[in-house]
C-alpha positions in Angstrom: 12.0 33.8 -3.0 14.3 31.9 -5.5 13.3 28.6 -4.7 8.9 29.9 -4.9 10.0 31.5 -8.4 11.4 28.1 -9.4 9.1 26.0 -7.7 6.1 27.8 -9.8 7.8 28.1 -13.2 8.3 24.2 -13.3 4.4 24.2 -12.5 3.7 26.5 -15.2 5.7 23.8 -17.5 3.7 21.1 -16.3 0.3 23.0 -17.2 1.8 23.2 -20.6 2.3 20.2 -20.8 -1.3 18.8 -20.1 -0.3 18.3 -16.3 -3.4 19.0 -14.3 -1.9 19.5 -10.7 0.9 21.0 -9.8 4.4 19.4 -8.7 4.1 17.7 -4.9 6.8 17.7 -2.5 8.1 14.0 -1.4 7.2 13.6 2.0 9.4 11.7 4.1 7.0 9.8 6.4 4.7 9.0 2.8 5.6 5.7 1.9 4.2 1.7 1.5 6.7 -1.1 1.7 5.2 -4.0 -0.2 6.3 -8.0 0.3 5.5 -10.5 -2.1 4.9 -13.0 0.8 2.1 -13.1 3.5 4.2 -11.6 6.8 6.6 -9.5 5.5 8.6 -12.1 3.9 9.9 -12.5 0.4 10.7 -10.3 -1.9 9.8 -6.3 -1.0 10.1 -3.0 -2.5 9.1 0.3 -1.3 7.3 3.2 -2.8 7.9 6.7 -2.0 4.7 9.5 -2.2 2.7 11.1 -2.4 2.2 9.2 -6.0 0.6 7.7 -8.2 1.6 4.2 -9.7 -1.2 3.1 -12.7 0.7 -0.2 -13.2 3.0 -1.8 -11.0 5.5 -3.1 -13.7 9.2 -2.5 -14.0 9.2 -1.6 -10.2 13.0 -2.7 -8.7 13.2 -4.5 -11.9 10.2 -6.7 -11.3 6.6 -6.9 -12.1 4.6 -6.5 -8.6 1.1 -6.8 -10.4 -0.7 -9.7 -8.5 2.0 -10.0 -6.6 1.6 -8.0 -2.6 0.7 -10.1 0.1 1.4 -7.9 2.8 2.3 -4.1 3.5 3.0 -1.3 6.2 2.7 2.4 5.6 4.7 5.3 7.0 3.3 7.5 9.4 2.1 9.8 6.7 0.6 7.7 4.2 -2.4 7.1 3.3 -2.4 4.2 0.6 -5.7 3.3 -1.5 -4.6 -0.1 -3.5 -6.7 -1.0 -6.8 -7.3 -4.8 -7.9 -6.7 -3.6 -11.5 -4.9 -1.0 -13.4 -5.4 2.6 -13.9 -6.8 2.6 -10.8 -10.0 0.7 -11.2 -12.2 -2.0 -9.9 -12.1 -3.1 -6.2 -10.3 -1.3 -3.8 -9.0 -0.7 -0.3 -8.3 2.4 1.8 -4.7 1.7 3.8 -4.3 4.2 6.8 -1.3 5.2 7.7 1.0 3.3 10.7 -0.9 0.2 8.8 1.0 -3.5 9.2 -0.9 -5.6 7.3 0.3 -9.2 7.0 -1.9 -10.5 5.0 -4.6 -8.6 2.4 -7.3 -10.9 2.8 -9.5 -11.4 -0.3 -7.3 -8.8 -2.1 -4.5 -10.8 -1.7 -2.0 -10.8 -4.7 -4.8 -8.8 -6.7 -3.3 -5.6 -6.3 -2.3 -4.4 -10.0 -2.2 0.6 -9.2 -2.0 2.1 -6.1 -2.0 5.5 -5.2 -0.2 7.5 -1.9 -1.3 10.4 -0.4 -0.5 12.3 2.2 -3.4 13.3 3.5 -6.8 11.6 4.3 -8.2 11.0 0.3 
């Protein structure tokens, strides 16, 4: 009971504080690794969800925009990458289990991405 009270007084902060949706759990199997190289090589960082991530900047101390050009996803993610920010332009729809090694005509285009853990 403790943990509900606390769990919905830190959503009632968030709704003050123009936060639309309340506070999501991580979810272990919800996650992307992303490599800079076609194959899984080069540099690679992973991204926990479910999440949101308008600009790829800053992430392990590197900019990743234009950068992926290859990916897998946990068994619980579903990934939808954008070609530009804020989540607009092209996109694709990444299912989960995905190994990608290459991102075709998307590749290093890939500026927001969003995780969910669920089918979108």
């Amino acid at each position: 009971m403790k943990t509900l009270h606390v769990a919905f007084l830190a959503g009632i902060g968030l709704m003050l504080a123009g936060c639309d949706s309340p506070p999501r759990m991580i979810n272990p199997g919800c996650f992307i690794e992303l490599f800079d190289g076609m194959n899984f090589s080069g540099a690679a960082v992973r991204l926990q969800g479910p999440a949101a991530f308008a600009e790829l900047e800053g992430m392990d101390g590197r900019d990743w925009d234009n950068e992926i050009s290859s990916l897998r996803t946990g068994p619980a993610c579903w990934a939808i990458l954008y070609r530009d920010e804020n989540f607009a332009d092209r996109r694709i729809v990444v299912p989960p289990n995905a190994v990608l090694s290459s991102l075709g005509s998307m590749d290093d285009q890939i500026e927001s991405i969003r995780l969910f853990d669920h089918l979108p």
